[in-house]
ZARO-354204 format. One line per field, with one value per atom (N, C-alpha, C): residue number from 1; atom name; x, y, z. Coordinates in pm, 1 decimal, m for minus. Layout:
<recs>
nr: [NUM / ...];
atom: [CA / ...];
c1: [X / ...];
c2: [Y / ...];
c3: [Z / ...];
</recs>
This chain:
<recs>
nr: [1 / 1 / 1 / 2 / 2 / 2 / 3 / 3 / 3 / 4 / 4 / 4 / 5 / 5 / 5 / 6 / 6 / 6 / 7 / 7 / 7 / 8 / 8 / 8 / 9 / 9 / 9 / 10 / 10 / 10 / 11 / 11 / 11 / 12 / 12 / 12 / 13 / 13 / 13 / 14 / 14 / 14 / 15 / 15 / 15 / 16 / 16 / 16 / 17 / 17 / 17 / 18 / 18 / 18 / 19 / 19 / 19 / 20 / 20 / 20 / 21 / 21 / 21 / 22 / 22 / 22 / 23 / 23 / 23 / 24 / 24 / 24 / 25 / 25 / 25 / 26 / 26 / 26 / 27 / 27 / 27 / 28 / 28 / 28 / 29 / 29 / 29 / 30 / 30 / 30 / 31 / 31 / 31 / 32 / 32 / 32 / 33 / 33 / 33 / 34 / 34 / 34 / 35 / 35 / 35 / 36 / 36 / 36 / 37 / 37 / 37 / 38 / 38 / 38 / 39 / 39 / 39 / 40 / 40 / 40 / 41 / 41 / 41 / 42 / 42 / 42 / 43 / 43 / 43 / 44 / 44 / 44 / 45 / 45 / 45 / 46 / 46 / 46 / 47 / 47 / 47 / 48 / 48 / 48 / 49 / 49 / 49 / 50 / 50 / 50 / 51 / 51 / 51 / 52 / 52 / 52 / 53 / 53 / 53 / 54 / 54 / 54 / 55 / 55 / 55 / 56 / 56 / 56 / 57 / 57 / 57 / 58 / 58 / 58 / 59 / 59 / 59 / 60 / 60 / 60 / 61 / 61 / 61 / 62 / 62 / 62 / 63 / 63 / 63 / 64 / 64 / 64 / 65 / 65 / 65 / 66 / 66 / 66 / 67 / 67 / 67 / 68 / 68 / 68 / 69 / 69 / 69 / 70 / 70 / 70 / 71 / 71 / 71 / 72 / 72 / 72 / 73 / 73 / 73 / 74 / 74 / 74 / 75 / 75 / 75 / 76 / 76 / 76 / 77 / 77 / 77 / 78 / 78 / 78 / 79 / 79 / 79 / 80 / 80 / 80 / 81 / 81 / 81 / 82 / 82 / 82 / 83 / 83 / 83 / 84 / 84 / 84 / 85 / 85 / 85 / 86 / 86 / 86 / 87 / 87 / 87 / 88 / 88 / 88 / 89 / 89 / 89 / 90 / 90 / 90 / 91 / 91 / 91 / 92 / 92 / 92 / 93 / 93 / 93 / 94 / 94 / 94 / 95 / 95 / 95 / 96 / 96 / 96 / 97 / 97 / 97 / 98 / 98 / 98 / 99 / 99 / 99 / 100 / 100 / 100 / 101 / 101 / 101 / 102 / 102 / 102 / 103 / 103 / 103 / 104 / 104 / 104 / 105 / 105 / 105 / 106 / 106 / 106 / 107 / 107 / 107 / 108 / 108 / 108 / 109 / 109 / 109 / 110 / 110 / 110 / 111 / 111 / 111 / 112 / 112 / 112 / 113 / 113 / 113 / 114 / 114 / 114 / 115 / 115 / 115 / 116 / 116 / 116 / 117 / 117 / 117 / 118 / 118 / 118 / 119 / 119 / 119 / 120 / 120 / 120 / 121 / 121 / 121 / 122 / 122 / 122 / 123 / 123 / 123 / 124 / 124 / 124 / 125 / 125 / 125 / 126 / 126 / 126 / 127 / 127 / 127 / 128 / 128 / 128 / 129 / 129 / 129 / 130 / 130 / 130 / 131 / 131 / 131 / 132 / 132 / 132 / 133 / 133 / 133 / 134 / 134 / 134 / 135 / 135 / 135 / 136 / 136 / 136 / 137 / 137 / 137 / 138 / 138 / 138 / 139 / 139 / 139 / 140 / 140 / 140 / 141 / 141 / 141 / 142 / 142 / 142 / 143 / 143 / 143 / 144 / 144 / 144 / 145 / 145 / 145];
atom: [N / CA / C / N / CA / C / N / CA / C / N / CA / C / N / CA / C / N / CA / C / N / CA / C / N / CA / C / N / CA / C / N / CA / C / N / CA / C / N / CA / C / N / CA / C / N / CA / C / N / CA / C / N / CA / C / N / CA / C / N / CA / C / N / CA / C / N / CA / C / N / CA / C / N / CA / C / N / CA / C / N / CA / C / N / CA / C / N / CA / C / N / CA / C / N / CA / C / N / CA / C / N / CA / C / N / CA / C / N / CA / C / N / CA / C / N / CA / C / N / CA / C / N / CA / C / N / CA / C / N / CA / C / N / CA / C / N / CA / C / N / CA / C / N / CA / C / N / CA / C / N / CA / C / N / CA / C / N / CA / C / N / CA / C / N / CA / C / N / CA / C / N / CA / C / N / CA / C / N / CA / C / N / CA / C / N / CA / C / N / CA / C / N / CA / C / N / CA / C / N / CA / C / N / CA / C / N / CA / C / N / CA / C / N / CA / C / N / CA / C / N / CA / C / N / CA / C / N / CA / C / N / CA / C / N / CA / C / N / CA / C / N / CA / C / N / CA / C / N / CA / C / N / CA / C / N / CA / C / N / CA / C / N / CA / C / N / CA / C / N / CA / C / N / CA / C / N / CA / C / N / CA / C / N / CA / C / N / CA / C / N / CA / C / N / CA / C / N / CA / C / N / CA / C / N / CA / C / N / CA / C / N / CA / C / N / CA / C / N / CA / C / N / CA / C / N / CA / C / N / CA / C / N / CA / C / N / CA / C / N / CA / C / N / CA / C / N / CA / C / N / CA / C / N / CA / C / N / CA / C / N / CA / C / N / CA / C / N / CA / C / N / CA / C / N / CA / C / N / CA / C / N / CA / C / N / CA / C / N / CA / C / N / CA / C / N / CA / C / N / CA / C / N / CA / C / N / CA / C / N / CA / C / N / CA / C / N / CA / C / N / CA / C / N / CA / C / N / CA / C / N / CA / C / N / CA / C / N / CA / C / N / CA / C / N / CA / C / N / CA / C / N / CA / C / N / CA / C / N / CA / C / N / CA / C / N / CA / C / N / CA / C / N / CA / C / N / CA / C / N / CA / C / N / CA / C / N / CA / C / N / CA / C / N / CA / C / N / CA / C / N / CA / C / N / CA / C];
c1: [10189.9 / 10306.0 / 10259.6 / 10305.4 / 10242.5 / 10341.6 / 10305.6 / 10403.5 / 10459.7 / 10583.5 / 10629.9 / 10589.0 / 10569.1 / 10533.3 / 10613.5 / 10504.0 / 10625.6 / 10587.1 / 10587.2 / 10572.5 / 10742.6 / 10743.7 / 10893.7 / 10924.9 / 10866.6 / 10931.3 / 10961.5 / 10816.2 / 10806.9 / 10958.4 / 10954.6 / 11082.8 / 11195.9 / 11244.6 / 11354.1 / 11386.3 / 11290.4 / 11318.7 / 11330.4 / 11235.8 / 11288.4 / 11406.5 / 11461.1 / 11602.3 / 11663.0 / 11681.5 / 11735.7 / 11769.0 / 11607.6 / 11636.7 / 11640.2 / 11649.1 / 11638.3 / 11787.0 / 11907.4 / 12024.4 / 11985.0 / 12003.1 / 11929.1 / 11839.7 / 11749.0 / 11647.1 / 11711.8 / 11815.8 / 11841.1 / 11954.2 / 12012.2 / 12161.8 / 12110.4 / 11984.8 / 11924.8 / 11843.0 / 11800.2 / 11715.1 / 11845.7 / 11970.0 / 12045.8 / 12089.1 / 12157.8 / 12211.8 / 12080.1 / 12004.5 / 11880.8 / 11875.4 / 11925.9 / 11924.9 / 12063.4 / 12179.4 / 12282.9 / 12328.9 / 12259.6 / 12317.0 / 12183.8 / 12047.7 / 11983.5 / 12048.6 / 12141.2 / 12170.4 / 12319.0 / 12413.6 / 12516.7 / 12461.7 / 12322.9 / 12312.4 / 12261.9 / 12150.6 / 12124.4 / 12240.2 / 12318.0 / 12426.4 / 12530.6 / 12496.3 / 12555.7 / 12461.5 / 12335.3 / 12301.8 / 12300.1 / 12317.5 / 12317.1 / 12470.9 / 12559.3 / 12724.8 / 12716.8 / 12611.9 / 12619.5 / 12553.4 / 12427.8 / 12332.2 / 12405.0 / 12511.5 / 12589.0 / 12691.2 / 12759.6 / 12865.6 / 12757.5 / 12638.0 / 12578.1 / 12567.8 / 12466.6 / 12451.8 / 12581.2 / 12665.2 / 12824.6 / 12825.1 / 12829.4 / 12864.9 / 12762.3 / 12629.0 / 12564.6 / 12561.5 / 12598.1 / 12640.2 / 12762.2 / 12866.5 / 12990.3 / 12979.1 / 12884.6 / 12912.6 / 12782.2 / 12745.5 / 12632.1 / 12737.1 / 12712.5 / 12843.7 / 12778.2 / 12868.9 / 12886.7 / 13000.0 / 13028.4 / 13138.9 / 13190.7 / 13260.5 / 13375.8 / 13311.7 / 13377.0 / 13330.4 / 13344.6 / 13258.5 / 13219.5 / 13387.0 / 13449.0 / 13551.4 / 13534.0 / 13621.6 / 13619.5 / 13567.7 / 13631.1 / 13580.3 / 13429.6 / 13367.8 / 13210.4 / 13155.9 / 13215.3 / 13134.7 / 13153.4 / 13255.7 / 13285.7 / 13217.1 / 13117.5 / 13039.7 / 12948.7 / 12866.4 / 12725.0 / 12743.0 / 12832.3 / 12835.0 / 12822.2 / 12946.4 / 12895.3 / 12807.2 / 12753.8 / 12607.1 / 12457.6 / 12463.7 / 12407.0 / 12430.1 / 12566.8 / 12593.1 / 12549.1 / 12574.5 / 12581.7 / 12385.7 / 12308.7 / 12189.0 / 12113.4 / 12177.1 / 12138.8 / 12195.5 / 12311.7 / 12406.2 / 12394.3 / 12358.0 / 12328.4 / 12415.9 / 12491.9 / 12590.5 / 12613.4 / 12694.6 / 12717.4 / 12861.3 / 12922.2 / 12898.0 / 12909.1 / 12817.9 / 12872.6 / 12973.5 / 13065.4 / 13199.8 / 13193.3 / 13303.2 / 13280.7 / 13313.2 / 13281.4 / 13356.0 / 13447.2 / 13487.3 / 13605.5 / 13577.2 / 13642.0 / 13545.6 / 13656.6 / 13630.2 / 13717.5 / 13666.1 / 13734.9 / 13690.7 / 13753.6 / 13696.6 / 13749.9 / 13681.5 / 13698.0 / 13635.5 / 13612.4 / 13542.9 / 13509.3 / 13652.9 / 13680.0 / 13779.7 / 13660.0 / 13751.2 / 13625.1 / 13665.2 / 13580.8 / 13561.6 / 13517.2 / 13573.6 / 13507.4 / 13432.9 / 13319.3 / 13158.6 / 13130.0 / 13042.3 / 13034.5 / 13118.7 / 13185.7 / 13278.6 / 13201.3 / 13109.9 / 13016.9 / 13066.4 / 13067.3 / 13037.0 / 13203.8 / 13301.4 / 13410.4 / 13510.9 / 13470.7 / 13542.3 / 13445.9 / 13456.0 / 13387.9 / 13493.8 / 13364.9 / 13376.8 / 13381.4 / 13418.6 / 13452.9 / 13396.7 / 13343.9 / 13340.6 / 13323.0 / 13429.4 / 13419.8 / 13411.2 / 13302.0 / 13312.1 / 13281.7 / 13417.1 / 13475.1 / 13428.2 / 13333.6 / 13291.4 / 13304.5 / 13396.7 / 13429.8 / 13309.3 / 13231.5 / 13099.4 / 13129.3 / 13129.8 / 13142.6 / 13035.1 / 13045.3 / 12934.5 / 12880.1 / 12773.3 / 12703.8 / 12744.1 / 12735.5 / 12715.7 / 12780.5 / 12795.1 / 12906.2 / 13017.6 / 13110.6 / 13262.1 / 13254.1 / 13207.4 / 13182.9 / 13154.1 / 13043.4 / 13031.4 / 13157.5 / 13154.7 / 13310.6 / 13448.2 / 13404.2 / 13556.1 / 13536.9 / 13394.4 / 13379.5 / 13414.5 / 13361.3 / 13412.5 / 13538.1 / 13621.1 / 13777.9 / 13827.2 / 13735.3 / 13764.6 / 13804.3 / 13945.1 / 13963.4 / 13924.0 / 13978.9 / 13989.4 / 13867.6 / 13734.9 / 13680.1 / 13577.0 / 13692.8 / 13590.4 / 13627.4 / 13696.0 / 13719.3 / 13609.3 / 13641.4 / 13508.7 / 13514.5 / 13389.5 / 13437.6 / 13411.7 / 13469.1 / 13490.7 / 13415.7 / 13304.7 / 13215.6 / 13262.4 / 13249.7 / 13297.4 / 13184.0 / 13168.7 / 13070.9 / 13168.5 / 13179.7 / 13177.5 / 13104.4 / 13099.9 / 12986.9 / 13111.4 / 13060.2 / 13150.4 / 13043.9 / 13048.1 / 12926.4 / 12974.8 / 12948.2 / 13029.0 / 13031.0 / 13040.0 / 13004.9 / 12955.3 / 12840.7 / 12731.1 / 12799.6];
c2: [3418.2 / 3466.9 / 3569.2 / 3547.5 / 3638.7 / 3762.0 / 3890.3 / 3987.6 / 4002.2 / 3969.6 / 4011.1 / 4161.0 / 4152.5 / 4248.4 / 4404.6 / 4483.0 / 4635.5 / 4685.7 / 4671.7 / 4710.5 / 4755.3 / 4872.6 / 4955.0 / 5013.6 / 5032.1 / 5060.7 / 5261.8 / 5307.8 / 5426.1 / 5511.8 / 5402.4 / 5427.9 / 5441.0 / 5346.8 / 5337.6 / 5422.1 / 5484.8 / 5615.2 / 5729.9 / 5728.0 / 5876.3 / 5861.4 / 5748.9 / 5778.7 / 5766.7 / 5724.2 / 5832.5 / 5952.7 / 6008.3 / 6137.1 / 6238.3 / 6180.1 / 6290.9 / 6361.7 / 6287.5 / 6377.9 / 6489.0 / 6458.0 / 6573.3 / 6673.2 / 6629.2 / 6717.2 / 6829.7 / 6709.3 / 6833.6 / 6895.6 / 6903.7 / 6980.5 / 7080.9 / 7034.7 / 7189.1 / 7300.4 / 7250.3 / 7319.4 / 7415.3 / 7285.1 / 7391.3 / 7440.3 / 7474.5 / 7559.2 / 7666.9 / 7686.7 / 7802.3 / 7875.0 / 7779.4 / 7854.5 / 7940.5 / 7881.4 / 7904.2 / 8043.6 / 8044.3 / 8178.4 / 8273.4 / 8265.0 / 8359.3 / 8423.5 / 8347.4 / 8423.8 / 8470.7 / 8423.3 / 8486.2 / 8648.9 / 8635.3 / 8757.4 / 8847.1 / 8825.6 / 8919.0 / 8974.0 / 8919.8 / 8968.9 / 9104.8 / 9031.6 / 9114.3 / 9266.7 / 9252.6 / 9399.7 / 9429.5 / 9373.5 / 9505.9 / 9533.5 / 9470.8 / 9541.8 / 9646.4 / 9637.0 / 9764.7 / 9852.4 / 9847.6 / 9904.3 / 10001.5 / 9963.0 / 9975.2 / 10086.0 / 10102.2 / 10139.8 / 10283.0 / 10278.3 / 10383.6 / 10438.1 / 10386.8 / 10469.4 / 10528.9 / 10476.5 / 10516.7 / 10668.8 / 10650.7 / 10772.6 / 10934.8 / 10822.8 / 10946.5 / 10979.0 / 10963.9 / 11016.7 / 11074.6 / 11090.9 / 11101.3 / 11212.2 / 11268.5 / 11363.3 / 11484.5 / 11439.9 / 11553.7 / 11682.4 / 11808.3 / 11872.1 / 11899.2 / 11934.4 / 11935.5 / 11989.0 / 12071.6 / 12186.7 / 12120.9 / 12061.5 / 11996.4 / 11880.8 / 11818.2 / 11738.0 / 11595.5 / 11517.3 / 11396.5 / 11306.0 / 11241.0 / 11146.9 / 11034.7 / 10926.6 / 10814.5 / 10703.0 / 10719.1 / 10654.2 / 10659.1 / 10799.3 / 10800.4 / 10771.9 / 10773.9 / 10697.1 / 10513.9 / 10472.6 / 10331.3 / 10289.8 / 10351.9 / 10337.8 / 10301.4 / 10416.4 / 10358.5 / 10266.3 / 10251.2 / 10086.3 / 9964.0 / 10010.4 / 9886.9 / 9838.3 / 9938.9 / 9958.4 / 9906.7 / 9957.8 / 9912.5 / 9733.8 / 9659.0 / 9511.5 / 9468.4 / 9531.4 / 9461.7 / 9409.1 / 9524.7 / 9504.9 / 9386.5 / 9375.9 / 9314.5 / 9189.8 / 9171.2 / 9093.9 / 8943.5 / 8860.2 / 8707.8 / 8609.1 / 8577.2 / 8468.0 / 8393.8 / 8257.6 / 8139.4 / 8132.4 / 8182.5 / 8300.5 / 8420.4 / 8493.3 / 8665.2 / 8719.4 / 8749.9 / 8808.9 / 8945.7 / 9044.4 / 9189.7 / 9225.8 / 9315.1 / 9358.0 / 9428.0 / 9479.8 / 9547.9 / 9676.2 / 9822.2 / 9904.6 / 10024.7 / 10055.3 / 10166.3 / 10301.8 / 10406.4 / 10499.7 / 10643.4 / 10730.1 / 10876.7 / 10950.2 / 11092.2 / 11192.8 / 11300.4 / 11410.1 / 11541.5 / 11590.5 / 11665.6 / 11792.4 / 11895.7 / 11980.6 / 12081.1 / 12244.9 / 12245.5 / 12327.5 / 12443.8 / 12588.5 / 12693.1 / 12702.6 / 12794.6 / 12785.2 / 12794.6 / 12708.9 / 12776.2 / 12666.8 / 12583.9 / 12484.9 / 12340.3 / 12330.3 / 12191.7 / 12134.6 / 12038.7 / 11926.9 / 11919.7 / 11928.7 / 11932.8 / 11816.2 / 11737.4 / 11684.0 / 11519.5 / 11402.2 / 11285.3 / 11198.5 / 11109.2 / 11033.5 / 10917.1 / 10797.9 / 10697.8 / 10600.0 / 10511.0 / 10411.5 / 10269.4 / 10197.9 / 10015.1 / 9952.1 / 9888.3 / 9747.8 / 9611.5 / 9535.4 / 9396.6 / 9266.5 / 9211.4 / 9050.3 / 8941.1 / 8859.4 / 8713.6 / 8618.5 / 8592.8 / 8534.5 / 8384.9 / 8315.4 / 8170.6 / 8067.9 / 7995.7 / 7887.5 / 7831.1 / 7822.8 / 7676.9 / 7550.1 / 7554.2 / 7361.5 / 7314.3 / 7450.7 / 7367.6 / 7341.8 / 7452.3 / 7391.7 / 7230.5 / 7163.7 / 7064.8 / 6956.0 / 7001.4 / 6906.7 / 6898.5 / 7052.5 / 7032.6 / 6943.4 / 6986.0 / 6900.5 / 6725.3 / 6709.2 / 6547.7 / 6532.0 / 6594.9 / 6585.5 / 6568.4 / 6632.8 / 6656.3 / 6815.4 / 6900.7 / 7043.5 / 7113.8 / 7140.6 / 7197.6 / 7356.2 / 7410.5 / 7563.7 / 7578.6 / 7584.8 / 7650.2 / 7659.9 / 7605.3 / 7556.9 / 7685.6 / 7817.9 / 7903.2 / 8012.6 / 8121.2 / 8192.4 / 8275.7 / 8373.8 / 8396.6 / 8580.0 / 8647.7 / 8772.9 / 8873.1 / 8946.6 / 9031.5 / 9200.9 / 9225.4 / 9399.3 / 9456.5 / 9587.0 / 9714.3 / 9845.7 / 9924.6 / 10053.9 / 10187.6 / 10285.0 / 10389.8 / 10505.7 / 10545.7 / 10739.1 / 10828.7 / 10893.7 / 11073.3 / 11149.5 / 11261.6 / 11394.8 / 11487.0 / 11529.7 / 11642.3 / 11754.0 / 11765.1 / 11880.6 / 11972.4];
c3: [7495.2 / 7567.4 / 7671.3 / 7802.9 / 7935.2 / 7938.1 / 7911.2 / 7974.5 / 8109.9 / 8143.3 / 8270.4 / 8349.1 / 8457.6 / 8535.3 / 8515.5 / 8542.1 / 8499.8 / 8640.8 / 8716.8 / 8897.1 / 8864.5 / 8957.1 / 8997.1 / 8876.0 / 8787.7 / 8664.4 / 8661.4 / 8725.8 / 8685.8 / 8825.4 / 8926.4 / 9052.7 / 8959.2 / 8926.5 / 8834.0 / 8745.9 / 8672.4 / 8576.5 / 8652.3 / 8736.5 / 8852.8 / 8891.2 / 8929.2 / 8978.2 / 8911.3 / 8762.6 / 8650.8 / 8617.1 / 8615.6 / 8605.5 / 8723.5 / 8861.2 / 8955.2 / 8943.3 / 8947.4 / 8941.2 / 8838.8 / 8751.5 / 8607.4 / 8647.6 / 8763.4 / 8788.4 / 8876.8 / 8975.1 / 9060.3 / 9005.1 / 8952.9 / 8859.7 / 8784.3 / 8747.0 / 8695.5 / 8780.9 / 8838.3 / 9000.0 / 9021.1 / 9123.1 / 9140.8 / 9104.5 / 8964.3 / 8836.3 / 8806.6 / 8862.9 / 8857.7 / 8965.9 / 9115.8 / 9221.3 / 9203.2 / 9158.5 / 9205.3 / 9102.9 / 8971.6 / 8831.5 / 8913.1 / 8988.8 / 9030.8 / 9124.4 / 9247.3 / 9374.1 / 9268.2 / 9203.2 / 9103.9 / 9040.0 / 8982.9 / 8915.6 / 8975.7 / 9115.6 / 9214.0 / 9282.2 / 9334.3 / 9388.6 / 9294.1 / 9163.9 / 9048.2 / 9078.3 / 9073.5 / 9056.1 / 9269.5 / 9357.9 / 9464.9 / 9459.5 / 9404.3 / 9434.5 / 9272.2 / 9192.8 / 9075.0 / 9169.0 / 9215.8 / 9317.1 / 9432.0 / 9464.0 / 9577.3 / 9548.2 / 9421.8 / 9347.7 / 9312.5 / 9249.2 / 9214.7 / 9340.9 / 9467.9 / 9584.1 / 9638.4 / 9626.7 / 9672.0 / 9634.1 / 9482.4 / 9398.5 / 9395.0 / 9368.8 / 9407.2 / 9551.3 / 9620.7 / 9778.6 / 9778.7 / 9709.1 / 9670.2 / 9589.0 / 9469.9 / 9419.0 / 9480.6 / 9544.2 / 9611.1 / 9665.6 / 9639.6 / 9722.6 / 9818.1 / 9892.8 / 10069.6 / 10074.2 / 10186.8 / 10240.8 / 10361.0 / 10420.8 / 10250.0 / 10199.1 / 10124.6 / 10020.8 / 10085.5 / 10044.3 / 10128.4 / 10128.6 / 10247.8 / 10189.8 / 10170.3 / 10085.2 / 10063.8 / 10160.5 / 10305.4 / 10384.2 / 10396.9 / 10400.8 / 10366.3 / 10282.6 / 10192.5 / 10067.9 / 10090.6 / 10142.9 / 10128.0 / 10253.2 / 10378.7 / 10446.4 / 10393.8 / 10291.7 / 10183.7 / 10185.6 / 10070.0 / 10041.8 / 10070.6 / 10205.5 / 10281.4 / 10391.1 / 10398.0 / 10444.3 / 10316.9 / 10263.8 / 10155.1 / 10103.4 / 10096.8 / 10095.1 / 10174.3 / 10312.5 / 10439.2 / 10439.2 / 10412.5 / 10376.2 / 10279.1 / 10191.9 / 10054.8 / 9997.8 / 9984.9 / 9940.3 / 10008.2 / 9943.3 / 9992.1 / 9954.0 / 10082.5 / 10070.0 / 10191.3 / 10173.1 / 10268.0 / 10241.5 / 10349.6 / 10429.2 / 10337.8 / 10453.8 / 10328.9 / 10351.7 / 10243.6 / 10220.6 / 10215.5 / 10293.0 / 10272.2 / 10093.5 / 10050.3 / 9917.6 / 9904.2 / 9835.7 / 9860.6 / 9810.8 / 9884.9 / 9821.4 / 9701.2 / 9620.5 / 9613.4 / 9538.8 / 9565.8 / 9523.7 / 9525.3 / 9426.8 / 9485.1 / 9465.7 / 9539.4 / 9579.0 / 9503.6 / 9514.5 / 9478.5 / 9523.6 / 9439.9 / 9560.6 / 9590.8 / 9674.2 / 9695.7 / 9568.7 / 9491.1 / 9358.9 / 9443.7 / 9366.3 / 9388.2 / 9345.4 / 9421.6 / 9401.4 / 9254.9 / 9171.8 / 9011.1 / 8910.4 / 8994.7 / 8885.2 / 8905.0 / 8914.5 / 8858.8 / 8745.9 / 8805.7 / 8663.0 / 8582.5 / 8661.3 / 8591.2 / 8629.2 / 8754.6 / 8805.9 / 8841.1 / 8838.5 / 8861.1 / 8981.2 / 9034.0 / 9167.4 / 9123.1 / 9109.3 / 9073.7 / 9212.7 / 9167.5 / 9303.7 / 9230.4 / 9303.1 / 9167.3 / 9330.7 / 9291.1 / 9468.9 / 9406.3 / 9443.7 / 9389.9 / 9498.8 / 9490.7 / 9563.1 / 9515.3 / 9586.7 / 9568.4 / 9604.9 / 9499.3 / 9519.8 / 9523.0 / 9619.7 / 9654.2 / 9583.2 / 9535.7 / 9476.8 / 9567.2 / 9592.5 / 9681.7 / 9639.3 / 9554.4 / 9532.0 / 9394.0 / 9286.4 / 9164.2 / 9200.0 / 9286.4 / 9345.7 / 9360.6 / 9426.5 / 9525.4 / 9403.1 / 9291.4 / 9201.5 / 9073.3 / 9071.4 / 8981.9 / 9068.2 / 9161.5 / 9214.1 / 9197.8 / 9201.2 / 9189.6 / 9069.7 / 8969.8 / 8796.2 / 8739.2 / 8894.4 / 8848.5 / 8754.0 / 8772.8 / 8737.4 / 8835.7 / 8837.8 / 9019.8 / 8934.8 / 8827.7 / 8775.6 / 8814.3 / 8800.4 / 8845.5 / 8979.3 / 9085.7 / 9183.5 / 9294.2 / 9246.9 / 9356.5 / 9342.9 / 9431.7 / 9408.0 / 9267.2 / 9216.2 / 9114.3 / 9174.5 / 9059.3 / 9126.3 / 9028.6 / 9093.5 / 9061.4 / 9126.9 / 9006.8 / 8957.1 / 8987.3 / 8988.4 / 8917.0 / 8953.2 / 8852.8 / 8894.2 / 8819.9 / 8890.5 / 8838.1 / 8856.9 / 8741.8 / 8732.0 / 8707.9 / 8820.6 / 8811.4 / 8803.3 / 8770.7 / 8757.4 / 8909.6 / 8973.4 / 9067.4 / 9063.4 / 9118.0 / 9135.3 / 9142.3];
</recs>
C-alpha cells in the first residue's frame, strides 16, 4: 500500500493556528498598552498632588495642578487617538504659618482608554457590551507641607 503525498500539509496547520496566534499576540499588545496607560494616569495623579501640596504663598490652584497633569499625559499616555483625561482635584487653602500637615490635596484623573482591535473582534462575536472604551481611574491624597 503507497502512502499518499503529505506536500501542503505543514501550510494547512499554520493556517489553523495563525488566527490563535494572532488573538494572542494581540491580547498581549493590547492588556500591555491597557496597563501602561494605567500607571502614567496613577503617575500623573501623584505628580499633580505632589505639586499641589508643596506650599507656596498663595497656594498652588487647581487649574495648576490640572496643568501637571496634563502635561505630564500629554507626554506619556499612548493612544489611537489619544484622549484628554479628565482632571480633578483640590487644593491647599492657604494655612497659617505652623499648620502643616492638617489639610490634603486630592487629585483623581479619569481616561477612556479605547481598544485597538478587541472592540472590532467582539463586535464580530456579537458582544456589543464590551466594545466601548473602558474607563481608567487613579487618585492620590497628600497631606500639605
Amino acid at each position: 500500500m503507497r502512502l499518499k503525498s503529505q506536500r501542503g500539509g505543514a501550510a494547512v496547520e499554520f493556517g489553523l493556528v495563525l488566527p490563535l496566534l494572532a488573538l494572542i499576540l494581540f491580547g498581549i499588545i493590547e492588556f500591555a498598552l491597557l496597563f501602561y496607560n494605567k500607571q502614567v494616569i496613577t503617575n500623573a495623579s501623584r505628580e499633580g498632588a505632589r505639586y499641589g501640596i508643596v506650599m507656596a504663598d498663595p497656594s498652588m490652584t487647581a487649574g495648576q495642578i490640572s496643568t501637571v497633569v496634563s502635561n505630564y499625559c500629554n507626554n506619556y499616555l499612548i493612544g489611537f487617538p489619544k484622549a484628554t483625561p479628565a482632571i480633578t482635584s483640590t487644593v491647599c487653602p492657604d494655612p497659617p504659618r505652623g499648620m502643616f500637615g492638617t489639610n490634603e490635596v486630592t487629585v483623581t484623573v479619569s481616561y477612556n482608554y479605547n481598544f485597538l482591535a478587541f472592540p472590532n473582534l467582539l463586535a464580530l462575536l456579537g458582544s456589543e457590551s464590551m466594545s466601548g472604551p473602558m474607563i481608567l481611574t487613579a487618585s492620590t491624597v497628600m497631606k500639605c507641607e
